[in-house]
C-alpha positions in Angstrom: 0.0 0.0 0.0 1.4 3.1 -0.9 2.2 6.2 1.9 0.2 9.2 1.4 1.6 11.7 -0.3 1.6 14.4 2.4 3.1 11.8 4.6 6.0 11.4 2.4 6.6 15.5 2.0 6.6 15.5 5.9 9.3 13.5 6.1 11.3 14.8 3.7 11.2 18.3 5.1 12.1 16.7 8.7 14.7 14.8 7.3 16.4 17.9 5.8 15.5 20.2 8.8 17.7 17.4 10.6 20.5 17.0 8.6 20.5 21.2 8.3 20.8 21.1 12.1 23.8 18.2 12.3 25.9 20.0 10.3 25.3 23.5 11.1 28.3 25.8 11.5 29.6 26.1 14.6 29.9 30.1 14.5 26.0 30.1 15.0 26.4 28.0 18.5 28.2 31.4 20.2 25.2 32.2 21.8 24.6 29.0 23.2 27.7 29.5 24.9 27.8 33.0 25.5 30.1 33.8 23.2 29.9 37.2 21.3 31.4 37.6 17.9 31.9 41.0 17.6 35.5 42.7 15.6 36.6 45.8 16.1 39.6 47.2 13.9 43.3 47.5 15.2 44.4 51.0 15.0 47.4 52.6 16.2 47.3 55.4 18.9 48.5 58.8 16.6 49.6 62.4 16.9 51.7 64.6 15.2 55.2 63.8 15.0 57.4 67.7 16.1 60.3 67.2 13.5 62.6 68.3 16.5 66.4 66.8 15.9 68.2 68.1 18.9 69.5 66.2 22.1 67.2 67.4 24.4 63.2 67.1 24.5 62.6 70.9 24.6 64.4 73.5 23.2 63.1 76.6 25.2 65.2 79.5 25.9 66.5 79.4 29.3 68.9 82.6 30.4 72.0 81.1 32.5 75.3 82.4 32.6 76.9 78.4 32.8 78.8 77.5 29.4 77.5 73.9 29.5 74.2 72.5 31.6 71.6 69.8 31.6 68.4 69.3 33.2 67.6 65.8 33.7 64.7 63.3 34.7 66.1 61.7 37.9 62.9 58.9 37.0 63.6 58.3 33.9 66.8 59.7 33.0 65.0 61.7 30.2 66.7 65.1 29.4 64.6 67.7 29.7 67.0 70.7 28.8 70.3 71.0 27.9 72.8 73.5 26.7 76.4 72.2 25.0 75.7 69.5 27.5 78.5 67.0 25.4 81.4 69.7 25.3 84.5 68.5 27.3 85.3 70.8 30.4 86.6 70.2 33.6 84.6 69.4 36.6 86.6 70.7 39.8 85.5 69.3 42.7 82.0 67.4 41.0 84.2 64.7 40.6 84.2 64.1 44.3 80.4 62.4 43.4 82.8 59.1 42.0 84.8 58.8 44.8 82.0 59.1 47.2 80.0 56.4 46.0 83.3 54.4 45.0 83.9 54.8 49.0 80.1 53.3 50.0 80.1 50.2 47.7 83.4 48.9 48.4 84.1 50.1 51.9 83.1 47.1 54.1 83.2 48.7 57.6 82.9 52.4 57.4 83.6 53.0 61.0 87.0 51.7 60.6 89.6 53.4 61.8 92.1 54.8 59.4 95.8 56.2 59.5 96.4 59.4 57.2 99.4 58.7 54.7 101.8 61.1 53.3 100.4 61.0 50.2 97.2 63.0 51.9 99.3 65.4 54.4 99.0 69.1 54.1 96.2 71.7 53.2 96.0 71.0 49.3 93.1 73.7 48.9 91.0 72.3 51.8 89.4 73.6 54.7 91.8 71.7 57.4 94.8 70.4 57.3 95.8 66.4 57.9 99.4 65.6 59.5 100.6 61.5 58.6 99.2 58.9 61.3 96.7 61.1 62.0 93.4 58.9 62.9 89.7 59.4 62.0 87.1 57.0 60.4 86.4 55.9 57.0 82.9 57.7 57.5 84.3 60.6 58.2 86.8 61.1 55.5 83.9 60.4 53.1 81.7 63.2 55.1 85.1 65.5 54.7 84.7 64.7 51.3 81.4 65.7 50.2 80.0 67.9 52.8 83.1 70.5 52.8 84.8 69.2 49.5 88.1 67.9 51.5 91.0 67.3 48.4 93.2 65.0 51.0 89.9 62.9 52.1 89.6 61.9 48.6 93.3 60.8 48.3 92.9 59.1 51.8 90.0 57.3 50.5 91.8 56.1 46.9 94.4 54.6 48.9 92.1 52.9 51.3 90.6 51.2 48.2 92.7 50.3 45.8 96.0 50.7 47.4 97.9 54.2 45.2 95.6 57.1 43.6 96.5 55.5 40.3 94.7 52.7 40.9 91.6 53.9 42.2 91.9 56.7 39.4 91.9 53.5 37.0 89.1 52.4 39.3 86.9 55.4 38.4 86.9 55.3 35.1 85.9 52.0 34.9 83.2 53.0 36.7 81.8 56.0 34.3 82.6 53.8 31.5 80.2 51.3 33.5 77.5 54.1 34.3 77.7 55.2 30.3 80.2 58.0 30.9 82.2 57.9 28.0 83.1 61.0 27.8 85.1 61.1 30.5 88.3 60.7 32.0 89.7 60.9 35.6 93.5 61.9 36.6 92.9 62.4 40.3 90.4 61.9 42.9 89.5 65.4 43.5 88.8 67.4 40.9 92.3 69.9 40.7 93.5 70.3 37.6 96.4 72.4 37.7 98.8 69.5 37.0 95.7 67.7 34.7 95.2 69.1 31.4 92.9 66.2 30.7 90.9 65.9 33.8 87.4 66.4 32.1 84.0 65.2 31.1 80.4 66.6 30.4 77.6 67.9 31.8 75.6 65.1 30.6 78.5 62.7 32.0 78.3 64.4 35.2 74.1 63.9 35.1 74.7 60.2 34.7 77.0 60.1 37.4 75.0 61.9 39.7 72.0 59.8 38.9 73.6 56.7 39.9 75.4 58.3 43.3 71.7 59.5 44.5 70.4 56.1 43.9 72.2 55.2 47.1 70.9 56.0 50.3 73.8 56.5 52.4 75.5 58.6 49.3 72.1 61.0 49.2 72.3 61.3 53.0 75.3 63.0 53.4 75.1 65.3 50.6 72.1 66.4 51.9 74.1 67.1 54.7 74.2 71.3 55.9 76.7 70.5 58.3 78.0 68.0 60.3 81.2 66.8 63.0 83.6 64.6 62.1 86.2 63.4 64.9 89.8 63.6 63.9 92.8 62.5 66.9 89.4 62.8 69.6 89.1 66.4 68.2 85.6 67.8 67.1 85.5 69.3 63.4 82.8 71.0 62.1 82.0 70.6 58.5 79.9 72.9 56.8 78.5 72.1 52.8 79.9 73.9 50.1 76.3 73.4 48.8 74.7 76.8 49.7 71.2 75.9 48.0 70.6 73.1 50.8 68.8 75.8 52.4 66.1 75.6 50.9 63.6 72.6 51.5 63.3 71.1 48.0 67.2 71.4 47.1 68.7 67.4 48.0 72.3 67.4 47.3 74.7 67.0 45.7 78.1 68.9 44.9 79.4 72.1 44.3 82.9 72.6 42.3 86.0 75.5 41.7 88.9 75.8 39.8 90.4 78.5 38.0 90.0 76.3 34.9 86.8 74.9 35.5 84.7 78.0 36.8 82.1 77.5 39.3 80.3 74.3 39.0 77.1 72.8 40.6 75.3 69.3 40.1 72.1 69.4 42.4 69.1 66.7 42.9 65.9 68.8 43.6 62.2 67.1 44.8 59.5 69.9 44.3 56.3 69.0 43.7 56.5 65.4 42.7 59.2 66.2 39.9 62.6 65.3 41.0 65.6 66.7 39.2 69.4 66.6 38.2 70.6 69.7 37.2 74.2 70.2 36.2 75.9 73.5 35.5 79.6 73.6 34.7 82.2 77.0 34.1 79.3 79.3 35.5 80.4 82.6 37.6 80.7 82.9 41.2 77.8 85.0 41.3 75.5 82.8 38.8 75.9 79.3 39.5 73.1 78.9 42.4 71.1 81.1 40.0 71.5 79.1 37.3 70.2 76.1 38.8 67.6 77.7 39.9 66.3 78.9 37.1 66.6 75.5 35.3 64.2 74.2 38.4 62.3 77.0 38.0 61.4 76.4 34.2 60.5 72.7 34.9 57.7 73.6 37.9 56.5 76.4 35.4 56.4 74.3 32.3 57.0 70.5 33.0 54.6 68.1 34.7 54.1 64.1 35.2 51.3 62.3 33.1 51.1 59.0 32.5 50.7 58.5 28.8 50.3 54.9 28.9 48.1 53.5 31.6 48.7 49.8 32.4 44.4 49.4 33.4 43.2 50.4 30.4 42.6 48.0 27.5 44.0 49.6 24.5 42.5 46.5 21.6 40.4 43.9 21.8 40.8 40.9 19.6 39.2 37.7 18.0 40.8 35.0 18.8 40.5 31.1 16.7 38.8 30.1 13.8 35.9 28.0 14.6 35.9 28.3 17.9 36.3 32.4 19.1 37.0 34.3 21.6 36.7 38.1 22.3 40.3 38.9 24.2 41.3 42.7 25.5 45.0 43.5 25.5 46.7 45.9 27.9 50.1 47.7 28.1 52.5 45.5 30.2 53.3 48.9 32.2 52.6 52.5 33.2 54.8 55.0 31.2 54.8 58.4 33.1 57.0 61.1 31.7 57.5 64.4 32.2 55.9 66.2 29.6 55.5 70.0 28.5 52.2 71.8 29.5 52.5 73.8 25.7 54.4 72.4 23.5 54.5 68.7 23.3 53.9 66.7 20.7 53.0 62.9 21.2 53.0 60.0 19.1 52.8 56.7 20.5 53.2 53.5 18.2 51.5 50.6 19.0 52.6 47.0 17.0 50.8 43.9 17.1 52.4 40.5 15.8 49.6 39.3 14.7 51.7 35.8 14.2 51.4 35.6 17.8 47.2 35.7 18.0 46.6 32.2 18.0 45.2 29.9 21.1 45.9 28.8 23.4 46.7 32.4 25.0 49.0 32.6 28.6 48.4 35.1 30.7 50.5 37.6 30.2 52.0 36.8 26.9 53.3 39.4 25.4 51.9 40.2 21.4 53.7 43.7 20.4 55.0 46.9 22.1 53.5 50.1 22.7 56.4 52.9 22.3 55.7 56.5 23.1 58.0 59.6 21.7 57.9 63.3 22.6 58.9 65.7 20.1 60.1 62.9 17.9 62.2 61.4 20.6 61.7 57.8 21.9 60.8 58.5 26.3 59.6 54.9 27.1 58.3 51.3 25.6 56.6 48.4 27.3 54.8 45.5 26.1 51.2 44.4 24.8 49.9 41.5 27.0 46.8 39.7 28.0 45.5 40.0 31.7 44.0 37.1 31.2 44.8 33.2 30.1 42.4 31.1 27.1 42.7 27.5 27.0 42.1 26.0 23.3 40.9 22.5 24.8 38.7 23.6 26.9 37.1 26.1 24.8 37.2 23.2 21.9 35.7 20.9 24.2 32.9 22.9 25.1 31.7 23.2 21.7 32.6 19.7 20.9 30.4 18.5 23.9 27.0 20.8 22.9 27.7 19.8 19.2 27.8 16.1 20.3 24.7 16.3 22.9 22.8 17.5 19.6 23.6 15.3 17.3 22.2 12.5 19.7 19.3 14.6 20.6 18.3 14.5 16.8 19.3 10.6 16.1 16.7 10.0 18.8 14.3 12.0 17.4 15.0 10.4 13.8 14.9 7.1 15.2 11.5 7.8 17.4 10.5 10.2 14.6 10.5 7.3 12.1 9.4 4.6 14.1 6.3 6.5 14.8 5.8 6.7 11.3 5.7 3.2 10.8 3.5 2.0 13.5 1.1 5.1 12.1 1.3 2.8 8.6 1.1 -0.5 10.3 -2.1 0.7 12.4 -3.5 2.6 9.3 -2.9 -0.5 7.0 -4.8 -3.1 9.3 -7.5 -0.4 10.1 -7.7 -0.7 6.7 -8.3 -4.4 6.2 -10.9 -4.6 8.4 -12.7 -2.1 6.6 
């Protein structure tokens, strides 16, 4: 006996409905998983570009009487300012700031007591005078040092160290070459260069060196220092700094400098309102050189402040991650980058770069996919990475989808199977109904 025809239709159109639903794609399950395909573009972060060539990031006209200067970042070692800050010149007594911090690291036991040599007898430009076998601690000759600029303290100290001045000279220059001082070049501990034509460096040298020195705590305490007492043979001295802009609160250190060849000299650290400072002025006049550093500070409260360009919290792309299983994914800049930046005149451009070789699952936490580099006035200040907050694990994501695809494919065999089998008992009952009509 033949099926109806309507019968037949029925099940053709179920069968294919079926079939349809077996092999349906899996991009149209994401919202049975919660899944949400939406794609945004990747675009880079974009301002204009200053075509600004020179050494420093701003180029405004400061009035200082100093032939060479810089004004640094202590953060970030960014310079701010500079003028001639890579000519060679001498540094007088700055160059006390090596042999200070030479003294802290590799001094074990600063209270020590230490015997004066010949080698540092006498006055030799200094505010007292050492006799040999005299006896005071290694603290104190590095206090003499750089609180009143003692010459023979420094020479006291070299020996200590290395055993003769010419080795701890040697010593020091390893040392700048170390900090990235390459341009320049000790002949004594202190700083007189009568008998040393080629005692010299650079402002920007000096700014290096200084950097590094005020990173040490015991180094920043003592230039900090107004005045202090040393004990030399049980006798009290009283050291005052050479460093006449310690009186004022946000003035930290470090070292003042004189010679007839290398003028009046100052490297200071300053800490006003949250923007710390290396300033470094070199063959200034004995009436400028406090003023010149001032005015540097001055121009960076008045003009300079911290922002954080890059901000480590906020997601700068989102993503689409896998092929037929995908996943929305936010990126974030590994770090903060906060600069000092110019209040007028800055000009911003940061690059973002994505390898998108490296967008595939599964995804680590964070695992970095580009860099984010920011430059001010055409010049490169900072650069971190691009990185996920969070991990993605192919399997499981796979599996899910594998699992709801394979619950639904026996969820419709069942159906088939009862579908069908309904149909023919429908027949079989229809077909005896039939017969007994």
């Amino acid at each position: 006996m033949k099926k109806p025809a309507s019968i037949i239709l029925f099940v053709k159109i179920f069968t294919i409905f079926i079939v349809f639903t077996l092999f349906l794609p899996a991009s149209v399950l994401y919202a049975d998983i919660g899944i949400q395909p939406e794609i945004s573009e990747v675009s880079s972060i974009d301002s204009s570009v200053s075509s600004n060539n020179g050494f420093a990031l701003y180029e405004d006209e400061i009035d200082i009487e100093a032939q060479t200067a810089i004004l640094m970042d202590y953060r970030t070692g960014n310079i701010l300012w500079e003028k001639q800050s890579k000519a060679s010149v001498y540094p007088a007594s700055i160059t006390k700031i090596m042999t200070g911090i030479l003294a802290i690291e590799n001094i074990d036991d600063l209270d020590q007591i230490f015997l004066i040599p010949d080698s540092a007898t006498g006055v030799n430009h200094s505010v007292f005078r050492f006799s040999k076998d005299d006896s005071i601690t290694l603290l104190d000759l590095l206090k003499a040092s750089l609180i009143s600029s003692h010459n023979n303290a420094t020479i006291a100290l070299g020996e200590y160290i290395s055993g003769s001045v010419e080795e701890f000279v040697e010593f020091m220059n390893a040392k700048a070459v170390d900090i990235g001082a390459f341009s320049t070049n000790f002949e004594n501990t202190n700083g007189l260069d009568s008998e040393y034509p080629d005692h010299k460096t650079t402002a920007y040298d000096i700014a290096l060196i200084a950097k590094y020195a005020m990173e040490n705590e015991l180094f920043r305490e003592i230039v900090g220092t107004e005045s202090d007492t040393i004990i030399l043979n049980d006798e009290s001295i009283l050291l005052e700094n050479t460093n006449k802009l310690l009186k004022y609160d946000f003035i930290k250190g470090i070292k003042t400098g004189y010679t007839e060849n290398a003028g009046f000299c100052l490297a200071s650290f300053s800490d006003l309102d949250d923007r710390e400072l290396i300033a470094v002025v070199l063959n200034s006049s004995f009436e400028e050189r406090e003023n010149d550093i001032i005015k540097l500070i001055e121009w960076a409260h008045e003009n300079i402040k911290y922002s954080i360009i890059v901000d480590s919290n906020d997601s700068i792309e989102t993503i689409i991650l896998g092929s037929d299983t995908r996943v929305r994914l936010n990126l974030y800049p590994e770090d903060d980058i906060s600069k000092m930046i110019h209040t007028t005149s800055n000009h911003i451009n940061i690059e973002q770069n994505i390898d998108n070789d490296l967008l595939s699952l599964p995804f680590n936490k964070n695992q970095s996919v580009g860099s984010i580099e920011v430059y001010i006035n055409g010049k490169s200040i900072g650069k971190t990475g691009i990185i996920s907050k969070v991990a993605v694990d192919e399997p499981y994501i796979k599996q899910n989808i594998s699992n709801v695809l394979e619950k639904k494919k026996i969820i419709v065999l069942i159906c088939i199977f009862a579908f069908y089998f309904l149909i023919i008992i429908f027949i079989i009952l229809r077909s005896l109904l039939l017969k007994k009509t």
